[in-house]
C-alpha positions as CSV (number, residue, x, y, z in Angstrom):
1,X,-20.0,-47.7,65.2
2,X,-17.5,-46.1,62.7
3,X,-13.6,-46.8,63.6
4,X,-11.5,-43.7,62.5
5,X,-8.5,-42.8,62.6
6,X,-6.5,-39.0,63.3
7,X,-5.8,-37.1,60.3
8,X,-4.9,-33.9,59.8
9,X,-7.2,-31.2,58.0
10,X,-5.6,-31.2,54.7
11,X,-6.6,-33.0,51.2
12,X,-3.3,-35.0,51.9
13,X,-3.9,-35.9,55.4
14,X,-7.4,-37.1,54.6
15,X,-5.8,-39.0,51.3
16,X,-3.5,-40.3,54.0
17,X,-6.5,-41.8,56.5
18,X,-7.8,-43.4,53.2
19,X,-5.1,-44.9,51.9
20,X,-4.7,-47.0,55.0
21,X,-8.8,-47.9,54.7
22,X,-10.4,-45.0,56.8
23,X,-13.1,-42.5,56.2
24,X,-13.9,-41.8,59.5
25,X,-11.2,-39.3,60.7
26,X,-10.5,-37.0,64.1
27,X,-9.0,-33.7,63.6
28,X,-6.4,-32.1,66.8
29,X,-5.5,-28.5,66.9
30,X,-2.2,-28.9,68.7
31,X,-0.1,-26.3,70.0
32,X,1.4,-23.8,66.8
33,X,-1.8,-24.9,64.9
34,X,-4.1,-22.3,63.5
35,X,-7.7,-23.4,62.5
36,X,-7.7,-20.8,60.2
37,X,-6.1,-22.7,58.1
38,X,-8.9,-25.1,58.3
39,X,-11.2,-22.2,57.7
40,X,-10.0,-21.0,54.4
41,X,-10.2,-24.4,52.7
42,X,-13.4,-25.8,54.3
43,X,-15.3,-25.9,50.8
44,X,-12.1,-27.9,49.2
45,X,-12.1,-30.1,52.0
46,X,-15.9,-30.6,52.1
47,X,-15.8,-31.6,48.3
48,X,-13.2,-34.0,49.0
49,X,-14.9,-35.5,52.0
50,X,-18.3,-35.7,50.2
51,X,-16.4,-37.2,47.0
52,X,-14.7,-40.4,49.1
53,X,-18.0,-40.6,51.7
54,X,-15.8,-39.3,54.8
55,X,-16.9,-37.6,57.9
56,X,-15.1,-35.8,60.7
57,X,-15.9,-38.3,64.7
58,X,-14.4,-35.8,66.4
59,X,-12.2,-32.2,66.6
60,X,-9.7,-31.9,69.9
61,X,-7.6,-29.4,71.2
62,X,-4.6,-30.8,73.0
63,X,-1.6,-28.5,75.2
64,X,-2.9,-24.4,74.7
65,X,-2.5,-22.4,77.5
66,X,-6.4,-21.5,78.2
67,X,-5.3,-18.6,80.7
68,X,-2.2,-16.1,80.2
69,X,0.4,-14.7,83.3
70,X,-2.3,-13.1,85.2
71,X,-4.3,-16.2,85.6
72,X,-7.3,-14.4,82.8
73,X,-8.7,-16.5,79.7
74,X,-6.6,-16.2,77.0
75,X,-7.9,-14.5,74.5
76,X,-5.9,-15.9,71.3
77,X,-7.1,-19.6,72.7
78,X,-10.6,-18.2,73.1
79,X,-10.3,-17.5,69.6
80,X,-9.1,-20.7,68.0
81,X,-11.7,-22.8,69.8
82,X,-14.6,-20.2,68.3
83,X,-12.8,-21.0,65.1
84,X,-12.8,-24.7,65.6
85,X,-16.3,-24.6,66.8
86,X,-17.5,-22.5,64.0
87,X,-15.9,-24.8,61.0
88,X,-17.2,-27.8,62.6
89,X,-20.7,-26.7,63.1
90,X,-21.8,-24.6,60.2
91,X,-22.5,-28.0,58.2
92,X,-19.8,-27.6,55.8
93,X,-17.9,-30.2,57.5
94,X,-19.3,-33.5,57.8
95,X,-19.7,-34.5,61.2
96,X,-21.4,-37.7,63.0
């Protein structure tokens, strides 16, 4: 077993989990977060996770709304957890 710690999905965030002995980190996708941002530096975050031997325990999504006023899926929350999904699973990111 491999104790982590939550970081967020920037180089910083990850120097962060490191600094205070970790290389074992979970990633949350709060409200106002966009995992496109994620996205768009996966291959800079991969080479810095690869360089310090870090992986990625788990990704959560705590407090969208997952249906809009008319009680139907929303469709932007639909979209960031396809997004989380997809950066998680493609094997650029290091998972357990």
């Amino acid at each position: 077993m491999k104790l982590g710690i939550i970081a967020g999905w920037t180089i910083e965030g990850l120097q962060l989990a490191l600094d205070r002995g970790f290389n074992v980190v979970e990633w949350d996708y709060n409200i106002g977060n966009d995992p496109a941002d994620l996205d768009a530096k996966k291959e800079e975050i991969k080479a810095f996770m690869d360089k310090n031997n870090m992986s990625v325990s788990a990704i959560g999504r705590w407090g969208p709304d997952k249906y809009d006023a008319d009680w139907r899926l929303s469709m932007l929350n639909l979209k960031i957890r396809r997004l989380s999904l997809t950066s998680a699973s493609i094997s650029v990111l290091p998972c357990l």
